[in-house]
N, C-alpha and C positions, 0 to 999 in steps of 0.2 A: 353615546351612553349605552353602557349593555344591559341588557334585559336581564333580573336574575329569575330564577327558574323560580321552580314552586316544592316543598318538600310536602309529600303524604304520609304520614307516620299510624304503623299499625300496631296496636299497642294494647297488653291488656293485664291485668293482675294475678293471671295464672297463665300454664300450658295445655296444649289440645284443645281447643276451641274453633280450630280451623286460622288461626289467623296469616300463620306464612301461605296458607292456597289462597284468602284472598291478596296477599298481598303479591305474587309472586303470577296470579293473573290479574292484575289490573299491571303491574312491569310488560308482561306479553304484549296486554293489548294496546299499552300506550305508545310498544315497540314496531306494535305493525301499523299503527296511525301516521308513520313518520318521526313520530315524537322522539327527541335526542331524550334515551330514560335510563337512569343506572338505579339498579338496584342495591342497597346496601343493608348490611346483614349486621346487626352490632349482639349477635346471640353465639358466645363464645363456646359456649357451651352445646351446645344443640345447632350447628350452624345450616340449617334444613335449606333457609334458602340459596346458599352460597352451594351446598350440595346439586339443588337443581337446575344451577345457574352452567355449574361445571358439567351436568348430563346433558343439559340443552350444547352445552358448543362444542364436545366431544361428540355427538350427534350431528353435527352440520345443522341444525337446524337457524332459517335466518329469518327475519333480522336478529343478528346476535344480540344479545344482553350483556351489558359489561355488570358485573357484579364487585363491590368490594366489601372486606370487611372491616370493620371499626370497633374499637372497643374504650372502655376509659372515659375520659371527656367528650365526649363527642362532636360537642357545640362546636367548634370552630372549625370542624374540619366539614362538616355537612354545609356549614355558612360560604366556605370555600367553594363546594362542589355545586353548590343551588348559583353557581356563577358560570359553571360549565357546560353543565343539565340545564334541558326545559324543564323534565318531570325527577325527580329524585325519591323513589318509594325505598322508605323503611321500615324495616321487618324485627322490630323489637323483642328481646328477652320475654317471653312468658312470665317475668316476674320484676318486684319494683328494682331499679337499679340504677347507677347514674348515669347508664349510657338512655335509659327511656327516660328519665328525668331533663335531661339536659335535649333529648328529641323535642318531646312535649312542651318544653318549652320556645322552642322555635321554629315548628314546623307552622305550616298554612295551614294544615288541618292533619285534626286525630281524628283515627277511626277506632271505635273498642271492638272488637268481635266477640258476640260472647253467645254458649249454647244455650237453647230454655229449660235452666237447669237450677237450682238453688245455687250451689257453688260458684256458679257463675254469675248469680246477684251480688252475693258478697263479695265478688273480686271487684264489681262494678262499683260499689259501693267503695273501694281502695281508691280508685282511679279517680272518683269524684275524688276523692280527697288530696290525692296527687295533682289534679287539675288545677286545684282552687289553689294549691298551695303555689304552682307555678305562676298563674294568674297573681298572685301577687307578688312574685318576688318579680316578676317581668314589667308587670305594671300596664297588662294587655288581655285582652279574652281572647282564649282559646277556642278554637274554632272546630270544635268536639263534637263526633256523634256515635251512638250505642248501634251494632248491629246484628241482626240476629244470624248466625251460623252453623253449619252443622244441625239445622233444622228438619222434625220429621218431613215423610213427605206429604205426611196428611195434616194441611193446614189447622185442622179440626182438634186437633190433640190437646187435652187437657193442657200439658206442660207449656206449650207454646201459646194460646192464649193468656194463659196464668202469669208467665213473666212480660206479654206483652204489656199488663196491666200493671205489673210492678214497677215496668222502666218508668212509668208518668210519672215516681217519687224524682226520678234523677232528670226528668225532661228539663228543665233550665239549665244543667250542666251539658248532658249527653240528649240530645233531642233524639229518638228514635230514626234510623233511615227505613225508607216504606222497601229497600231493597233488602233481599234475607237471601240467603244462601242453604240448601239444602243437604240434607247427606247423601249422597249421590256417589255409585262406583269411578265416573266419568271423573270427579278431581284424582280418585286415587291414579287413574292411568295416566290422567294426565301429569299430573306431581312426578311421576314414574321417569316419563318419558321425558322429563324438561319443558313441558306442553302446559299452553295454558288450555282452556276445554276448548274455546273457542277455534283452536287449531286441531282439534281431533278431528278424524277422517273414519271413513267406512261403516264398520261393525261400532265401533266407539265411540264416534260422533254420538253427543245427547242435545237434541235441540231444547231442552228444558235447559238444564244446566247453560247450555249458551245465552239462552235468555235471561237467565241470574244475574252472569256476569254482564251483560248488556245492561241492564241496570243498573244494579251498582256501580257502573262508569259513567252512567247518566246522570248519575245521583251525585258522583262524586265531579263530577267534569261539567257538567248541565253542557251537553251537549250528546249528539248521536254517535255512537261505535261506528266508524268507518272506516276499513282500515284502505290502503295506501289504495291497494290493487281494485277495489271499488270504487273509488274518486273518480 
């Protein structure tokens, strides 16, 4: 009997919120765990991570990433791939459509990414609605959570406690993750280069940023970042 894999869908009701850097280093690090991990890209329009998927293997840089893109229905062809893949991360359209309708509906888990920003309540506040509505046509609970991204660096900041308090309306839907992601240069080089942070080296290397994402793979995996060559 084959094992099928697990689909992680990043998903959220608008653009720029950081969602393809997280989604595009949690593919890295799943890729340097060993993890058989394709990344798929269903954002026709904007196809960001398909771009950094193409700088990383023009780059030699390994373990390779296989990257595809999908567009349309999507459901059955991710059902296909979650039978090839362990890990299968998708990187949905910054807006509602029926390629993240038909993700959200079948993935193992959604993740929302969203800035601590008003704009970004209200697209939360979309995605609840999108949630619930897939929840019932599937006739399953979705296994959803809110995370904070593109966050200052000073934990203290009005805006970022303020939405932390507003996510509790949607905690039954999007449960808050305690991991948050900052705005930091380190993703922009690393997004650059085809690099997740955790692969940055030298002057570039941010051991902050590396610990973000080390969480939020713990958060999402419940288990430790180790990648192959540490085992």
């Amino acid at each position: 009997m084959t094992t099928q894999g697990r689909i992680y869908a990043f998903a959220t009701g608008k653009g720029g919120v950081g969602k393809t850097t997280a989604a595009v280093n949690i593919a890295a690090m799943c890729a340097l765990t060993g993890k058989e991990t394709l990344l798929v890209d269903t954002d026709y329009n904007k196809p960001d991570a398909s771009f950094w998927a193409t700088t990383r293997h023009e780059s030699g840089t390994q373990p390779s990433i296989t990257c595809v893109t999908k567009t349309g229905k999507v459901g059955y062809d991710l059902t296909k791939l979650r039978e090839k893949y362990e890990i299968v991360i998708v990187d949905c359209a910054g807006a509602d459509s029926i390629e993240m309708r038909q993700t959200v509906a079948i993935c193992d888990m959604l993740i929302v990414p969203m800035k601590p920003a008003q704009f970004d309540l209200w697209s939360v506040s979309r995605m609840e609605s999108i949630v619930k509505e897939m929840q019932e046509k599937m006739e399953r609970t979705i296994n959803a959570y809110s995370m904070l991204s593109m966050v200052h660096n000073n934990p203290q900041v009005r805006e970022t406690t303020e939405t932390r308090q507003s996510l509790q309306e949607f905690a039954e839907t999007f449960p808050l993750m305690q991991a948050a992601i900052c705005d930091r240069i380190a993703y922009v080089r690393a997004n650059k280069a085809g690099l997740g942070v955790v692969e940055l080296s030298g002057s570039d290397a941010d051991s902050k940023a590396m610990a973000e994402m080390q969480n939020l793979y713990r958060e999402i995996f419940n288990e430790e970042w180790k990648p192959v060559a540490a085992r």
